[in-house]
BAZA-977897 format. One record per atom (N, C-alpha, C, O): atom name; residue in one letter; y, x, z; residue number from 1. Coordinates in Angstrom, 3 decimals. Each point is the difference from the previous one (the first is absolute). Layout:
REM BAZA-977897
  atom  rest        c2        c1        c3   nr
    CA     a         Y         X         Z  NUM
...
//
This chain:
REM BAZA-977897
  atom  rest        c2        c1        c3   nr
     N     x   191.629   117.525   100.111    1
    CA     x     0.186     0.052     1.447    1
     C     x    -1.183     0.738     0.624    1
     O     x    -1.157     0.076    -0.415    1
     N     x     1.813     0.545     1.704    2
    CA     x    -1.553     0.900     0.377    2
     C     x    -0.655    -1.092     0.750    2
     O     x     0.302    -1.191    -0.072    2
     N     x    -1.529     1.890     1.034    3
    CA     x    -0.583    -0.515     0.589    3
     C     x     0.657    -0.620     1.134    3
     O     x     0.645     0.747     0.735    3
     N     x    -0.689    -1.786    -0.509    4
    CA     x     0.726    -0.306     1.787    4
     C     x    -0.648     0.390     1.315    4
     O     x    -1.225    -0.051     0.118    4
     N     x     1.993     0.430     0.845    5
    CA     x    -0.899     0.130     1.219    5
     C     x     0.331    -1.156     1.002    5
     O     x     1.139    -0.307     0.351    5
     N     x    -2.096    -0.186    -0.013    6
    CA     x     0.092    -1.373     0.595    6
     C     x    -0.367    -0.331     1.656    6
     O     x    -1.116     0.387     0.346    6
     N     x     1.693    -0.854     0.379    7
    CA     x    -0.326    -0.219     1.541    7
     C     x    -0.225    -1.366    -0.257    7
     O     x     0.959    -0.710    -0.304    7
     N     x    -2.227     0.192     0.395    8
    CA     x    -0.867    -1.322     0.114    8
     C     x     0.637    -0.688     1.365    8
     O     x    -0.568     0.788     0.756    8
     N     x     1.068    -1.369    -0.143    9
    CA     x    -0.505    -1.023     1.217    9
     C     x    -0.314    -1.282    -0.181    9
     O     x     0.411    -0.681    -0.940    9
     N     x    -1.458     0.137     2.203   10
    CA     x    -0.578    -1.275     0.072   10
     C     x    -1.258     0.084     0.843   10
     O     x    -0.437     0.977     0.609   10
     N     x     0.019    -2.020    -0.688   11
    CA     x    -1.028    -0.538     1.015   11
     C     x    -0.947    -0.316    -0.350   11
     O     x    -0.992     0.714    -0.149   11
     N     x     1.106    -2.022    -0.091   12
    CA     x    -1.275    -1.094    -0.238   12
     C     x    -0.616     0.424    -1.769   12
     O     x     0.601     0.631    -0.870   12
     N     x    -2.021    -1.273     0.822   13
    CA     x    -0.457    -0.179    -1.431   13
     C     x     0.493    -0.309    -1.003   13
     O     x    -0.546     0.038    -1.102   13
     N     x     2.197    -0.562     1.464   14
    CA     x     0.666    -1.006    -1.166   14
     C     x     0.660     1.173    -0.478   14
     O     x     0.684    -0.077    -1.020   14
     N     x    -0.856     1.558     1.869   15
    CA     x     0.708     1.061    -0.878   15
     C     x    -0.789     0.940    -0.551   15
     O     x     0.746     0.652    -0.730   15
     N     x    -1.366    -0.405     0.696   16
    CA     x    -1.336     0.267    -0.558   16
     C     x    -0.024     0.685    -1.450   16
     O     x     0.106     1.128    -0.479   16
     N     x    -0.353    -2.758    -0.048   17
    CA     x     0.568     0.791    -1.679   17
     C     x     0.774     0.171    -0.334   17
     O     x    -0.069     0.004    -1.229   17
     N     x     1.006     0.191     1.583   18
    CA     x     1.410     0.828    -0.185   18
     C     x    -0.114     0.959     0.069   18
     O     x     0.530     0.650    -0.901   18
     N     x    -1.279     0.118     1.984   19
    CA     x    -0.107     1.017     0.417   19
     C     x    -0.956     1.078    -0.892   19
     O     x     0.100     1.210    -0.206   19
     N     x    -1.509    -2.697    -0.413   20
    CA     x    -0.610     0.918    -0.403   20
     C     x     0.431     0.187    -1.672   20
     O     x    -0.367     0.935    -0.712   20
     N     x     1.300    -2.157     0.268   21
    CA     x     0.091     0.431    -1.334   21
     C     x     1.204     1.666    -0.214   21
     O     x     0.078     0.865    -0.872   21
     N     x     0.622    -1.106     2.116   22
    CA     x     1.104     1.492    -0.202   22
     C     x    -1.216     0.693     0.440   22
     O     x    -0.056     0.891    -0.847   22
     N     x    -0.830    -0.739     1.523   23
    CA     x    -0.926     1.212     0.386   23
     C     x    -0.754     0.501    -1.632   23
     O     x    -0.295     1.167    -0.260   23
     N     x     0.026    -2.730    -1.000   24
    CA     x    -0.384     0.382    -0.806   24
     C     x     0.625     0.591    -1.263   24
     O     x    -0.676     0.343    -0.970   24
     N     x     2.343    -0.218     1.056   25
    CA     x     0.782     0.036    -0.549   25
     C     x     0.277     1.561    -0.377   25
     O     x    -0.741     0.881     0.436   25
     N     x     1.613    -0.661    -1.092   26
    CA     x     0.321     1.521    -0.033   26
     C     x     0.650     0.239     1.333   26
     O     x    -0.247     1.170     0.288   26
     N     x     0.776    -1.585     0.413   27
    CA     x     1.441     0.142     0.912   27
     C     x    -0.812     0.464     1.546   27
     O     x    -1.148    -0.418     0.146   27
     N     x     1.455     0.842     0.407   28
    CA     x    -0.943     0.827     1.594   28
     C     x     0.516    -0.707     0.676   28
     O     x     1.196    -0.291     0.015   28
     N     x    -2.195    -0.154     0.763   29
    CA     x     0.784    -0.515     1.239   29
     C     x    -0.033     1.155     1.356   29
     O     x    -1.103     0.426     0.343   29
     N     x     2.151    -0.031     0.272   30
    CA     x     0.128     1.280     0.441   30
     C     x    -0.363    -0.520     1.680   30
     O     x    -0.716     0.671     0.744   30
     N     x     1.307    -1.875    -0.377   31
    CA     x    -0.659    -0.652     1.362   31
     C     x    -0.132    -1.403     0.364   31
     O     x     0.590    -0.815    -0.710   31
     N     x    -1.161     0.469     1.544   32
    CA     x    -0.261    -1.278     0.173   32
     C     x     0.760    -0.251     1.587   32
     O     x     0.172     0.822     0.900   32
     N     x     0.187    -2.252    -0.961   33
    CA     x     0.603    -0.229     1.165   33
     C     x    -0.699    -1.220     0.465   33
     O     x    -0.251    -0.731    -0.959   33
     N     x    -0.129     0.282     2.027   34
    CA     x    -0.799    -1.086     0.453   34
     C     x     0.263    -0.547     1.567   34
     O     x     0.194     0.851     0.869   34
     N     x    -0.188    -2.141    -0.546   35
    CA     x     0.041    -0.157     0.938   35
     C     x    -1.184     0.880     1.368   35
     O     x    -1.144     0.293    -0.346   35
     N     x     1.587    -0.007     1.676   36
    CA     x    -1.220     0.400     0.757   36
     C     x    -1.454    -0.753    -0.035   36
     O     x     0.110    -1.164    -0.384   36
     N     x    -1.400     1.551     0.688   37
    CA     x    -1.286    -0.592    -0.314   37
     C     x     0.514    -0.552     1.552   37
     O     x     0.535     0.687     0.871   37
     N     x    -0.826    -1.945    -0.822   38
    CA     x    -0.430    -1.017     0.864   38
     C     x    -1.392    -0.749     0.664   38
     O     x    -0.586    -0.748    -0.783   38
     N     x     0.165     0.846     1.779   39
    CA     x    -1.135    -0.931    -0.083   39
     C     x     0.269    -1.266    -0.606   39
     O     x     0.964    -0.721     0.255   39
     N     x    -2.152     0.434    -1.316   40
    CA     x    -0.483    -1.544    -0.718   40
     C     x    -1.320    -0.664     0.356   40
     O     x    -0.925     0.584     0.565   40
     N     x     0.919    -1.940    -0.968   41
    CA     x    -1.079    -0.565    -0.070   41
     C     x    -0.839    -0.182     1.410   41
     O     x     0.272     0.641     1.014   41
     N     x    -1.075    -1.377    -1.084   42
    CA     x    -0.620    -0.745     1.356   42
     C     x    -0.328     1.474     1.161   42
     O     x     0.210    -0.032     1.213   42
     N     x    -0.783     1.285    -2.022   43
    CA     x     0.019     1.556     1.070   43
     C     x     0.970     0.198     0.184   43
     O     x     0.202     0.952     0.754   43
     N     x     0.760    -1.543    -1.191   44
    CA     x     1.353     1.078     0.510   44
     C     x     0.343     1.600     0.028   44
     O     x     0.747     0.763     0.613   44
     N     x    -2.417    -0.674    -2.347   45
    CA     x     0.293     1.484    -0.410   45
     C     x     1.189     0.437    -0.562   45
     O     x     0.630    -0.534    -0.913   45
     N     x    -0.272     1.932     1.764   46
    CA     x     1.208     0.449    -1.043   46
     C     x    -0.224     0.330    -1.446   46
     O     x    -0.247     1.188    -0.207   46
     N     x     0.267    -1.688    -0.454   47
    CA     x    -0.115     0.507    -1.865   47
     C     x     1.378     0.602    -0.839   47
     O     x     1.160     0.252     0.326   47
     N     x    -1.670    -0.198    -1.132   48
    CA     x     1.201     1.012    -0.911   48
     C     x     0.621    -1.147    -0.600   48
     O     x    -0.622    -1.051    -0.156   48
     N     x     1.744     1.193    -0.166   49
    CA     x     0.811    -1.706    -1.005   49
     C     x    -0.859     0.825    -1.546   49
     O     x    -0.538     1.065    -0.301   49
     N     x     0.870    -2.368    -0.294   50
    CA     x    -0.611     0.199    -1.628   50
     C     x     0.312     0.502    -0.621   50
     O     x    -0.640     0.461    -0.945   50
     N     x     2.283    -0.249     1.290   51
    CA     x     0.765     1.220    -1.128   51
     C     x    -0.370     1.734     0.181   51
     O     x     0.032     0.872    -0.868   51
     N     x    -0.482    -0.728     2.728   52
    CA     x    -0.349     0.809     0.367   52
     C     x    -1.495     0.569    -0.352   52
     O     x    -0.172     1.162    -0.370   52
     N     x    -0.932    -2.146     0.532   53
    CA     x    -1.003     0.210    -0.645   53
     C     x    -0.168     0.314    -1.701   53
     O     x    -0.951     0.522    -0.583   53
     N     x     2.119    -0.994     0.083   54
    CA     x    -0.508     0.575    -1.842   54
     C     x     1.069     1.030     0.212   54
     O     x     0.256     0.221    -1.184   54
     N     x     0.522     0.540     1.835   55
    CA     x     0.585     1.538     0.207   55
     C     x    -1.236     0.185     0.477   55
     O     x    -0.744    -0.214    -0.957   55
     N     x    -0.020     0.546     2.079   56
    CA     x    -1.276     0.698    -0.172   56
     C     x    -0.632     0.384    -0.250   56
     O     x    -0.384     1.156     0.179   56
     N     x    -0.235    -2.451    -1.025   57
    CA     x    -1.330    -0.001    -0.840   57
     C     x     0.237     0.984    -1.877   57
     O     x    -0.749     0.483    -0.849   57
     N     x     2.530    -0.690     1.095   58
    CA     x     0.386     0.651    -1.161   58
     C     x     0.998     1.277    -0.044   58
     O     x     0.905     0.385    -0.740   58
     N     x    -1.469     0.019     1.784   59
    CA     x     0.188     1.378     0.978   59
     C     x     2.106     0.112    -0.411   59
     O     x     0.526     0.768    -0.806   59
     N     x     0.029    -1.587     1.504   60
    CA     x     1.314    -0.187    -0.211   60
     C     x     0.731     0.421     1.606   60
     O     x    -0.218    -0.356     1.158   60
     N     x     1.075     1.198    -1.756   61
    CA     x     0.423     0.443     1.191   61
     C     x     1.931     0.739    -0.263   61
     O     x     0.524     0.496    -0.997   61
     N     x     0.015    -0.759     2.392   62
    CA     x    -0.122    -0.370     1.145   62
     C     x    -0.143    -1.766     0.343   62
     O     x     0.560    -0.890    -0.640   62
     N     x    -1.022     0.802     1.242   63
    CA     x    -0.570    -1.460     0.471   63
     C     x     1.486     0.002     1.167   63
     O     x    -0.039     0.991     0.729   63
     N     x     1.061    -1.753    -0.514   64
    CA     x     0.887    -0.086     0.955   64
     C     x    -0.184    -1.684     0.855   64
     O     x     0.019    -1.076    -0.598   64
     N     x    -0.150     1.216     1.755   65
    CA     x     0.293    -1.284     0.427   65
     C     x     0.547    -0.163     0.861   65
     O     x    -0.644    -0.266     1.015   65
     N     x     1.975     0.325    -0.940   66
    CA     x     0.863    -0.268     1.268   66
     C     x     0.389    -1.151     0.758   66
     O     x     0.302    -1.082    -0.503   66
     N     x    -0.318     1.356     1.778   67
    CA     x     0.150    -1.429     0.587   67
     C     x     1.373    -0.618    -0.141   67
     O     x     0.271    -1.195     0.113   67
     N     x     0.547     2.189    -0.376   68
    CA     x     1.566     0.073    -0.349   68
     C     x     0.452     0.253    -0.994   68
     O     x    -0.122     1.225    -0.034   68
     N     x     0.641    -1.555    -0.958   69
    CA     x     0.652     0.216    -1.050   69
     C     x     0.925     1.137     0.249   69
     O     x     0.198     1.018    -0.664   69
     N     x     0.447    -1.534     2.049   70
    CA     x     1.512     1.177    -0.348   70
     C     x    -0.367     1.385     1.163   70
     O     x     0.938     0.630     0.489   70
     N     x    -2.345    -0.297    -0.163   71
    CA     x    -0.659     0.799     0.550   71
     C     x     0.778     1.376    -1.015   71
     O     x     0.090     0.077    -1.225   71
     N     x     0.318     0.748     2.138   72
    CA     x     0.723     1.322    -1.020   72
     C     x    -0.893     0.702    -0.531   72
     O     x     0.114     0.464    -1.135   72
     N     x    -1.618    -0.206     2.253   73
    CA     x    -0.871     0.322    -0.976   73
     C     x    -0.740    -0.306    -1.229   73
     O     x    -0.649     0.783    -0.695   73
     N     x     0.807    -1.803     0.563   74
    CA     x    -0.610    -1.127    -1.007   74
     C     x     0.798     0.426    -0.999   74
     O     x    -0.442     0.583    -0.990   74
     N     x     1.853    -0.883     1.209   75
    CA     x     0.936     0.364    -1.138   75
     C     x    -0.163     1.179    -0.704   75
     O     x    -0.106     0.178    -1.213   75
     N     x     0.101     0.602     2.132   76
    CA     x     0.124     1.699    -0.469   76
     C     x    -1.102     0.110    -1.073   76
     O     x     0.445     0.195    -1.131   76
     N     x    -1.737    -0.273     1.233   77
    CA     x    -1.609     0.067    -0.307   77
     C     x     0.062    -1.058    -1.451   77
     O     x    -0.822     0.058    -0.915   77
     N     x     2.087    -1.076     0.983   78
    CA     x    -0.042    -0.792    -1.065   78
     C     x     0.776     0.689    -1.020   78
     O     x    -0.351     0.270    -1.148   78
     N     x     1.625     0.014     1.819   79
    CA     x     0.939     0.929    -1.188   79
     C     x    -0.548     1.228    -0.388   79
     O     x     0.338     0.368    -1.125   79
     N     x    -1.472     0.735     2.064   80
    CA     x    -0.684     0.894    -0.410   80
     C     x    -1.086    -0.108    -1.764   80
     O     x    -0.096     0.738    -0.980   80
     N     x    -0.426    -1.876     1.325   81
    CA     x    -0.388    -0.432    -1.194   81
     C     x     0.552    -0.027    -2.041   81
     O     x    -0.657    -0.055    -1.039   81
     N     x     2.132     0.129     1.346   82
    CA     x     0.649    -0.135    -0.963   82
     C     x    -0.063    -0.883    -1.192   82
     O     x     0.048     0.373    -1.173   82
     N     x    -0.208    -2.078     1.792   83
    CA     x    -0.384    -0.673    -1.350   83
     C     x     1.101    -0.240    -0.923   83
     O     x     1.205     0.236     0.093   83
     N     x    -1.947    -0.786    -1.045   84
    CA     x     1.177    -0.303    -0.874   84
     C     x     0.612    -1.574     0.050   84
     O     x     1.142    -0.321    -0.328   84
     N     x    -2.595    -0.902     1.008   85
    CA     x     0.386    -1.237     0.142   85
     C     x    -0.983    -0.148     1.228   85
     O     x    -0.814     0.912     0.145   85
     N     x     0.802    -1.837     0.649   86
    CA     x    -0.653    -0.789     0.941   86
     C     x    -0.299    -1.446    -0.699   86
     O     x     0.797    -0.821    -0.455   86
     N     x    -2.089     0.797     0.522   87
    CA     x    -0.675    -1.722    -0.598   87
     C     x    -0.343    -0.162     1.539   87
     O     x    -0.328     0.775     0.898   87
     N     x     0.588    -2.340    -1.023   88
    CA     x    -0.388    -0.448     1.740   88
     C     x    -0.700    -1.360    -0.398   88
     O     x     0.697    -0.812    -0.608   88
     N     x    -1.603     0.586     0.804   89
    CA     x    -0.518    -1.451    -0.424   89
     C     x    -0.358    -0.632     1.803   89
     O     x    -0.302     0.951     0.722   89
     N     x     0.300    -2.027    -0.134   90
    CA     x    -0.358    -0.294     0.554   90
     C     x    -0.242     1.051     1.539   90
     O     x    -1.037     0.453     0.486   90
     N     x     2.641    -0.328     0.006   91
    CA     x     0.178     0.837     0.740   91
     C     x     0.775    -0.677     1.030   91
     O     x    -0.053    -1.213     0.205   91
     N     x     0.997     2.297     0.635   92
    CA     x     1.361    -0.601     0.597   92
     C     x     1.590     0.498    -0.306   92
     O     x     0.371     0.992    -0.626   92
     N     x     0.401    -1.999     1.268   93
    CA     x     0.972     0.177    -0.559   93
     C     x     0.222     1.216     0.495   93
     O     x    -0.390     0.355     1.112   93
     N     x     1.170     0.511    -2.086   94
    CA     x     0.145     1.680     0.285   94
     C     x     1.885     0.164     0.131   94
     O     x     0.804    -0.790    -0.494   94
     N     x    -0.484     1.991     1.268   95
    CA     x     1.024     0.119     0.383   95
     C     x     0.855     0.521    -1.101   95
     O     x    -0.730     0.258    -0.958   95
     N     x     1.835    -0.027     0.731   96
    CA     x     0.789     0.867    -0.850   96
     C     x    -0.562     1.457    -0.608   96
     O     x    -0.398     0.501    -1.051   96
     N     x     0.633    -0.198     2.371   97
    CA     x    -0.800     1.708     0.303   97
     C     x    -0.557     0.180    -0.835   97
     O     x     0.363     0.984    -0.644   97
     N     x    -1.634    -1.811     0.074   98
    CA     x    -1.544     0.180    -0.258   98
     C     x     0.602    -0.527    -1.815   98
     O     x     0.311     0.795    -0.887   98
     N     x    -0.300    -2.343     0.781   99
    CA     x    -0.040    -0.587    -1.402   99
     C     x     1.097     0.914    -0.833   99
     O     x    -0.082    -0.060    -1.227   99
     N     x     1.032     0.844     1.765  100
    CA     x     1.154     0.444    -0.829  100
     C     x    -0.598     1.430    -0.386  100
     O     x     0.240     0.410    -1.136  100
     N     x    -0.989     0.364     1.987  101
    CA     x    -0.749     1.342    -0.214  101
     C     x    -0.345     0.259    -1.349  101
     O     x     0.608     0.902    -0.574  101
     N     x    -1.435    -1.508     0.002  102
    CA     x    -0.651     0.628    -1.539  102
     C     x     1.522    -0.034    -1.356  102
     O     x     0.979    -0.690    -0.280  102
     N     x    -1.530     1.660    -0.079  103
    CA     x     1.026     0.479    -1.404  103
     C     x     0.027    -1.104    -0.836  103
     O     x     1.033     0.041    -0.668  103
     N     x    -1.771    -1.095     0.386  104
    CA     x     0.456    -1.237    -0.690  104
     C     x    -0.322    -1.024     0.910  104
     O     x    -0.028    -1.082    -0.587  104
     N     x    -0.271     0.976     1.996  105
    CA     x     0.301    -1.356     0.490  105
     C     x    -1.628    -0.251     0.203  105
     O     x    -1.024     0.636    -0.244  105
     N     x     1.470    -2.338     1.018  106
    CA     x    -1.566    -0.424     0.532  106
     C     x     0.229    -1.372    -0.888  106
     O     x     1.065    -0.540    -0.301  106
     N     x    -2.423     0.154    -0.020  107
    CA     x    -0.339    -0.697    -0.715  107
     C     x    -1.186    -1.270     1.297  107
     O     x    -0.833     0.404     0.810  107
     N     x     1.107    -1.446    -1.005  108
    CA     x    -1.164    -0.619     0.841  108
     C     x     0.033    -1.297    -0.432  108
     O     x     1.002    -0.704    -0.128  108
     N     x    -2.307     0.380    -0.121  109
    CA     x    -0.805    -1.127    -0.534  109
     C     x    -0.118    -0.802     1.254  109
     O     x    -0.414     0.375     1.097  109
     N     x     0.884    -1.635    -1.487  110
    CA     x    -0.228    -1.353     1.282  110
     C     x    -0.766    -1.184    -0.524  110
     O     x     0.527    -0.521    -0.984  110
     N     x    -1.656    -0.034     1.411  111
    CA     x    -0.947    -0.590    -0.615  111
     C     x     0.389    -1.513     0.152  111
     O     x    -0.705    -1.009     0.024  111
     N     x     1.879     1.164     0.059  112
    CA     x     0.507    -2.183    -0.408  112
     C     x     1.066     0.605    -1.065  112
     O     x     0.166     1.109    -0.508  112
     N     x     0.723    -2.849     0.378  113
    CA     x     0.913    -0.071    -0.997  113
     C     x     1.383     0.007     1.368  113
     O     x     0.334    -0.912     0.756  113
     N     x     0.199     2.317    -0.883  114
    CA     x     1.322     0.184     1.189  114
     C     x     0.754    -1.241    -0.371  114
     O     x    -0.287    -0.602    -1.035  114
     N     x     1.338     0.153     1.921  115
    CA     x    -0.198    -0.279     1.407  115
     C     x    -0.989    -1.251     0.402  115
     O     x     0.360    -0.351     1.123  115
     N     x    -1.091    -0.198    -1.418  116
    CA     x    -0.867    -0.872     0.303  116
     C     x    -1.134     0.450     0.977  116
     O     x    -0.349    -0.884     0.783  116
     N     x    -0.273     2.042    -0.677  117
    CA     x    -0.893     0.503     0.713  117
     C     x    -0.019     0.974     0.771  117
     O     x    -1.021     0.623     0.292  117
     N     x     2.488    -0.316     0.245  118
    CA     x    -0.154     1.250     0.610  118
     C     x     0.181     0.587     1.041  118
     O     x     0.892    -0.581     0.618  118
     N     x    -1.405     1.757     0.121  119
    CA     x    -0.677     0.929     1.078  119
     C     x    -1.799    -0.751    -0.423  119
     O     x    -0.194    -0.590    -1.063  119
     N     x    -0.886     0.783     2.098  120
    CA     x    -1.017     0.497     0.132  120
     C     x    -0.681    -1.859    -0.663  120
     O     x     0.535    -1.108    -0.001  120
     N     x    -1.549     1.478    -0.348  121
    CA     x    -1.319    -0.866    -0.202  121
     C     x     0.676    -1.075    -1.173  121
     O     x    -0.003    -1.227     0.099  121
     N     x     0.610     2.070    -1.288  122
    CA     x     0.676    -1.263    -1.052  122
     C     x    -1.298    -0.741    -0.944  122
     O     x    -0.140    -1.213    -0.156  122
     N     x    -0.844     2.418    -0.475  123
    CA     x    -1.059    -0.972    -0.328  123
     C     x    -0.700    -1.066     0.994  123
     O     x    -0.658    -0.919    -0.488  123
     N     x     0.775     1.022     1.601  124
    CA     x    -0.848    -1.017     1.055  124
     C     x     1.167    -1.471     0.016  124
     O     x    -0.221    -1.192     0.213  124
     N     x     1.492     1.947    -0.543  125
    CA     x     0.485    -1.251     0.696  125
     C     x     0.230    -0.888    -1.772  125
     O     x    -0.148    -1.220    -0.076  125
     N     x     0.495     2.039    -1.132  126
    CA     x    -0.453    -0.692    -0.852  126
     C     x    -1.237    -1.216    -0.313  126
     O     x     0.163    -1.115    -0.497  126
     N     x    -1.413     1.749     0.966  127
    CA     x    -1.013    -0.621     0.194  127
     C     x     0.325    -1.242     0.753  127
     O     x    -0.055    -1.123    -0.501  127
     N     x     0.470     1.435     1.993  128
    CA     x     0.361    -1.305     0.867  128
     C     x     0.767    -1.006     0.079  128
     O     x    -0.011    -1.040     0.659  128
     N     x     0.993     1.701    -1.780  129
    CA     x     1.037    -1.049    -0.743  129
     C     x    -0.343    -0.982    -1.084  129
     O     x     0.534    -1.079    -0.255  129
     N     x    -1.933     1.926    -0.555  130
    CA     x    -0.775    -1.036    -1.415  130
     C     x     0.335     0.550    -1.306  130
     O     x    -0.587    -0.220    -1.060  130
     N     x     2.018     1.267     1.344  131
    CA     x     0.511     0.049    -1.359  131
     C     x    -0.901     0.973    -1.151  131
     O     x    -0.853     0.883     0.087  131
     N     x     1.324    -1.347    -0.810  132
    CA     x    -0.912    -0.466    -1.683  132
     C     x     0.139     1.391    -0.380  132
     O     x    -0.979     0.389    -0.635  132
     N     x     1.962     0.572     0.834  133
    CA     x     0.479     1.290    -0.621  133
     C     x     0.618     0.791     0.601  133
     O     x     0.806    -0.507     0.781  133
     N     x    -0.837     1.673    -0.809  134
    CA     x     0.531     0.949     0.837  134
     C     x     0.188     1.012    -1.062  134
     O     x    -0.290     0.017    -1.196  134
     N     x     1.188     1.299     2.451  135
    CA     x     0.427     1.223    -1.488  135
     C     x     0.386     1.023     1.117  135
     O     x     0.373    -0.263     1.143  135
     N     x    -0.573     1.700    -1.824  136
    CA     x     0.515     0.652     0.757  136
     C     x     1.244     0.658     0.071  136
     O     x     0.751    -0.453    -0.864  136
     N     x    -0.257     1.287     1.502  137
    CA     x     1.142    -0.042    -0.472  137
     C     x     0.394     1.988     0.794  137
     O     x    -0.323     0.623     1.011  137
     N     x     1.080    -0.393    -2.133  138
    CA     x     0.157     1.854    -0.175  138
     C     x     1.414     0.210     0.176  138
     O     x     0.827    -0.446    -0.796  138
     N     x    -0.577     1.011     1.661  139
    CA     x     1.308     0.433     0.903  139
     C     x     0.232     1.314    -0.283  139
     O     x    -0.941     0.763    -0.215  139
     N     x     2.157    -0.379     0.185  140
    CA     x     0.485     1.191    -0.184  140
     C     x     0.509     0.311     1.010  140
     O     x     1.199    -0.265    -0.096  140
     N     x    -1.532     0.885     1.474  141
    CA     x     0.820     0.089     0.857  141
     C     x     1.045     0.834     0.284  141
     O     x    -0.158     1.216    -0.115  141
     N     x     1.270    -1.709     0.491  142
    CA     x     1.467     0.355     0.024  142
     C     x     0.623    -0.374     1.244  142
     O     x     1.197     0.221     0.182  142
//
């Protein structure tokens, strides 16, 4: 199989190494998709999200962050890319448009055991629940 070309999206640190083991992989990642930088923390500095900062620091580009998913420009700039899959770890839910685009499909990692934990903060609420074990769980989206 050749190399894959890959459109990364996500956010937080929990996507991270995902990101960086395909960055260490044979396979290119051709762009990154990320939520907009937001002000955080007690300054209410705007900062870069984490997925955005290791595209940076690991000179990864195009960096996309739309406030809209179904933004036509967004789309266009995404299908320009030509991947072959979309990995989404710790993102949002994405429209048709977007997850059906790549030549084999989107792939996205959800950090509970589906359906027990899901939309946003499933390791926190694991934690707040006590439970003993958790798992993640790899979607083929369709």
């Amino acid at each position: 199989m050749r190399d894959l070309r890959i459109v990364f999206m996500g956010t937080p640190g929990f996507a991270v190494p995902t990101m960086a083991a395909i960055h260490n992989s044979r396979h290119m990642i051709v762009g990154v998709v990320s939520q907009p930088d937001r002000p955080r923390a007690r300054g209410k500095k705007v900062l870069p999200t984490a997925v955005k900062q290791f595209a940076l620091d690991n000179h990864l580009s195009p960096i996309l962050q739309p406030e809209k998913m179904n933004d036509p420009a967004f789309i266009d700039e995404l299908q320009s890319l030509n991947a072959d899959v979309f990995v989404v770890v710790a993102f949002r839910i994405l429209p048709e448009a977007v997850f059906a685009m790549p030549k084999f499909g989107t792939i996205n990692l959800h950090p509970s055991l589906l359906p027990r934990y899901r939309g946003a903060a499933p390791i926190n609420w694991t934690i707040i629940n006590g439970d003993s074990e958790t798992a993640i769980t790899t979607i083929f989206i369709q």
